[in-house]
C-alpha positions as CSV (number, residue, x, y, z in Angstrom):
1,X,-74.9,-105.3,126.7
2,X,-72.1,-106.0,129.1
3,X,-70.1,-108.3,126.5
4,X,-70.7,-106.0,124.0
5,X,-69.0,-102.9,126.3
6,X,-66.3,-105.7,127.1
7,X,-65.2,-105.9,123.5
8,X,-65.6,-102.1,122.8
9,X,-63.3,-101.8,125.8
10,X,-60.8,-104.3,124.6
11,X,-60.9,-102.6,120.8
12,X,-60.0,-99.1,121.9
13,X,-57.3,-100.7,124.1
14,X,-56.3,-102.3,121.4
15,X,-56.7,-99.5,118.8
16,X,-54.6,-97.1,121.6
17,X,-52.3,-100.1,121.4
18,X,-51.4,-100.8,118.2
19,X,-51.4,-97.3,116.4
20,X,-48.6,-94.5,117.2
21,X,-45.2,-94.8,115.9
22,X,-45.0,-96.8,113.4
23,X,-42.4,-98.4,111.5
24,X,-42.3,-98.3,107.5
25,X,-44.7,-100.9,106.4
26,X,-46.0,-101.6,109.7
27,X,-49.9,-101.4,110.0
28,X,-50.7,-97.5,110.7
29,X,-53.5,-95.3,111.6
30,X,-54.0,-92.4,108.9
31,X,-56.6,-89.3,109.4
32,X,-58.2,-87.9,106.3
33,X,-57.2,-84.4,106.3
34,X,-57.7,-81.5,103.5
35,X,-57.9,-84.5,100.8
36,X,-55.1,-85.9,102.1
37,X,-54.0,-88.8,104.4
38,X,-51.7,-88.0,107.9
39,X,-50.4,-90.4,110.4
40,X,-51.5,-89.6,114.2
41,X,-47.5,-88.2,115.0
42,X,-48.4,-85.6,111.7
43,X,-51.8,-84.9,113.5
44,X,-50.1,-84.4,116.6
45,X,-47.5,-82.3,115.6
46,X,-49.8,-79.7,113.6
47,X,-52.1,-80.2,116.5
48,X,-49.2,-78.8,119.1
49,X,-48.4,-75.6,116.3
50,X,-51.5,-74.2,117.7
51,X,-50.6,-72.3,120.6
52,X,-53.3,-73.1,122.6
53,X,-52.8,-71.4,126.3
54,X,-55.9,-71.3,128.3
55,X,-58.1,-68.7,127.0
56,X,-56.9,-69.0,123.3
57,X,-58.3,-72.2,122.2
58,X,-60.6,-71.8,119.6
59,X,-57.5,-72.2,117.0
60,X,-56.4,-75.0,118.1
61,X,-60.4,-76.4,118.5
62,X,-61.0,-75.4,115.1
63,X,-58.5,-77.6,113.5
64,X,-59.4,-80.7,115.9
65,X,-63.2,-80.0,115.1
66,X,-62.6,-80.0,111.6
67,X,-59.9,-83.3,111.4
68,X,-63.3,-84.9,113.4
69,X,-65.3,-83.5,110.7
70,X,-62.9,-85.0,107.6
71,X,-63.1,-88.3,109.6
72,X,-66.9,-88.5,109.2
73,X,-67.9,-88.2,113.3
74,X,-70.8,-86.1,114.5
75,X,-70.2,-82.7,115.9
76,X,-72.0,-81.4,118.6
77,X,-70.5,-77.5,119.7
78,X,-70.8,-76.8,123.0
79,X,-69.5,-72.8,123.1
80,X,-67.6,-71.0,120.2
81,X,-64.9,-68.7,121.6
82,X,-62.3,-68.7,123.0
83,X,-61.9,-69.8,126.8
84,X,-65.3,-71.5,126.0
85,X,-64.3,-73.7,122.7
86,X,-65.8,-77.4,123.3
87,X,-67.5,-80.0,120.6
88,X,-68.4,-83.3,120.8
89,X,-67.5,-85.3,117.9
90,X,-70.0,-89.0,117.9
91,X,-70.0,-92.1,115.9
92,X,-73.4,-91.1,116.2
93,X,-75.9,-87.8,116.7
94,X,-75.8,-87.2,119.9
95,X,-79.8,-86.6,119.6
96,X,-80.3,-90.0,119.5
97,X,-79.8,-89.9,123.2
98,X,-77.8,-93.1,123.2
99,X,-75.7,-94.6,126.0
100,X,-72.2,-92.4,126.0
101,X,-68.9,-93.8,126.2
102,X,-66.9,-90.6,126.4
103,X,-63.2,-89.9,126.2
104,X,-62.6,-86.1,127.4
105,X,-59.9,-84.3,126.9
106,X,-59.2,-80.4,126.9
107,X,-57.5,-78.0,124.1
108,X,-55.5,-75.8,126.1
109,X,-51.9,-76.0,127.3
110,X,-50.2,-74.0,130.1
111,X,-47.3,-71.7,128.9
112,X,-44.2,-72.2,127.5
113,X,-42.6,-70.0,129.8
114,X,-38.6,-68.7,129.0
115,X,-38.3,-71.0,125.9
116,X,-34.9,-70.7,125.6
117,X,-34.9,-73.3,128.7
118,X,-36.7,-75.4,125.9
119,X,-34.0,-78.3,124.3
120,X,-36.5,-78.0,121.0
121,X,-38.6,-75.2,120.6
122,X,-42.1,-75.4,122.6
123,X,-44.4,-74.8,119.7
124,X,-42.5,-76.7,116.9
125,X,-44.1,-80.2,116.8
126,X,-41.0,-81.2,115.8
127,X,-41.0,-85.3,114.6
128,X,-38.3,-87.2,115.9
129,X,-37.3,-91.1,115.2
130,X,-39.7,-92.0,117.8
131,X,-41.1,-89.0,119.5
132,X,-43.2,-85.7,118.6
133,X,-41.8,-82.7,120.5
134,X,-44.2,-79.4,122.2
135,X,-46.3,-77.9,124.4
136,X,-49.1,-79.8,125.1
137,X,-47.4,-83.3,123.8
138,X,-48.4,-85.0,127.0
139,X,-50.9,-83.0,128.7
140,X,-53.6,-83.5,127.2
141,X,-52.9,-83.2,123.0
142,X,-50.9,-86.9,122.3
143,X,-53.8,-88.4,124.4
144,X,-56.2,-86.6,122.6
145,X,-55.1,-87.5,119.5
146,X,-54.9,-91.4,120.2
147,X,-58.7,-90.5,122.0
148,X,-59.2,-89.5,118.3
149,X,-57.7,-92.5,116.3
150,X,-59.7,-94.8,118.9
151,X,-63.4,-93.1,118.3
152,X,-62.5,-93.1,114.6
153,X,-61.6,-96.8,114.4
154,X,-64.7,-97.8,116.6
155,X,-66.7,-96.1,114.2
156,X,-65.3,-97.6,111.2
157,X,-65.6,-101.0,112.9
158,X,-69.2,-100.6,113.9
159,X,-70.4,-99.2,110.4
160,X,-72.1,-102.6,109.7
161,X,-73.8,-103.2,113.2
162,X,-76.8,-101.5,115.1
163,X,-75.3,-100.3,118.4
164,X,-77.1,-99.7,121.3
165,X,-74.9,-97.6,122.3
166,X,-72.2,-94.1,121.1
167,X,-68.5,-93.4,121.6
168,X,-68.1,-89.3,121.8
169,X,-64.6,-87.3,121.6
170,X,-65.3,-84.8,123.8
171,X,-62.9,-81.8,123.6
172,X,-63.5,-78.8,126.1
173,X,-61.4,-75.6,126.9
174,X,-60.2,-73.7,130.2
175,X,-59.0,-77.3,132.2
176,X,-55.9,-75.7,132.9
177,X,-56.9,-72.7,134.3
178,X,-60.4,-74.4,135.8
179,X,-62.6,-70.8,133.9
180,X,-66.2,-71.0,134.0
181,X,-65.4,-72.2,130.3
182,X,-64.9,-75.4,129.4
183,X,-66.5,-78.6,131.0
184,X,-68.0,-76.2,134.1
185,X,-70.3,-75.2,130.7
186,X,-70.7,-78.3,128.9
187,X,-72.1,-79.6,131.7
188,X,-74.2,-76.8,132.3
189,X,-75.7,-77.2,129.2
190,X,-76.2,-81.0,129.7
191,X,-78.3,-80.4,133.2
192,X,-80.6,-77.8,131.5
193,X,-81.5,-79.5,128.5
């Protein structure tokens, strides 16, 4: 079991590693999406057009849920509205009460603030050469989005295997603010049931 977490560990290094900006030609991560295929810097950058200030997240959830959902993962929602929009997304059902690697990471951004102060606007997810510009780019939505690629990749790398284990995208609400949204419920949840 330890080996087995060892390569999982290394793979989503790896995975975390090798996929972001690519160049032309070079080997590159795509989401399904809507029928279509987009690279992780066009996920990110519609992912930072959702203005996702603490306590207006369910937007901005709904789209992640549903690029989790196009990608074939498990979803799991953990509160529906906004200041209290989380899912789990699982290579497998989380009912199978399986050993958890998690990757956490939360949907809501602090303000923009005056964004004339901004040297590209806040909300844009503008794609540069080698960067993708917003709110949120950073802290937490580029990680969130490489959490994504990762969980997705593990999955399609383990789709011949039994695993004695899951890998689970969690993505909660409220961090920013610390609400009573959020993780403060998901773990509720997870103590009562």
């Amino acid at each position: 079991m330890e080996q087995k977490f060892r390569s999982l560990c290394i793979l989503l290094s790896v995975v975390i590693h090798t996929y972001g900006f690519a160049e032309e030609g070079d080997n590159q991560f795509y989401f399904n999406f809507q029928g279509d295929q987009i690279s992780i810097e066009q996920a990110l950058s519609r992912y930072i057009q959702f203005e996702s200030v603490s306590g207006e997240e369910k937007e901005a959830g709904e789209f992640l849920k549903n690029l989790c959902e196009q990608n074939g993962l498990f979803i799991t929602q953990m509160g529906e509205q906004n200041g209290n929009y989380n899912f789990a997304a699982s290579t497998q059902p989380l009912t199978k009460n399986l050993s958890n690697i998690l990757f956490l990471n939360h949907i809501d951004v602090v303000p923009a603030g005056d964004s004339t102060k901004w040297s590209k606007p806040p909300f844009s997810g503008l794609i540069t050469k080698d960067e993708v510009w917003g709110r949120g780019a950073f802290d937490n939505k580029g990680a969130a989005i490489m959490q994504l690629a990762s969980v997705i990749e593990a999955k399609s790398l383990a789709q011949n295997y039994t695993t004695a284990y899951n890998v689970t995208f969690l993505a909660v609400s409220c961090e920013e603010t610390q609400c009573e949204g959020g993780i403060k419920y998901v773990v509720e949840i997870i103590l009562t049931n």
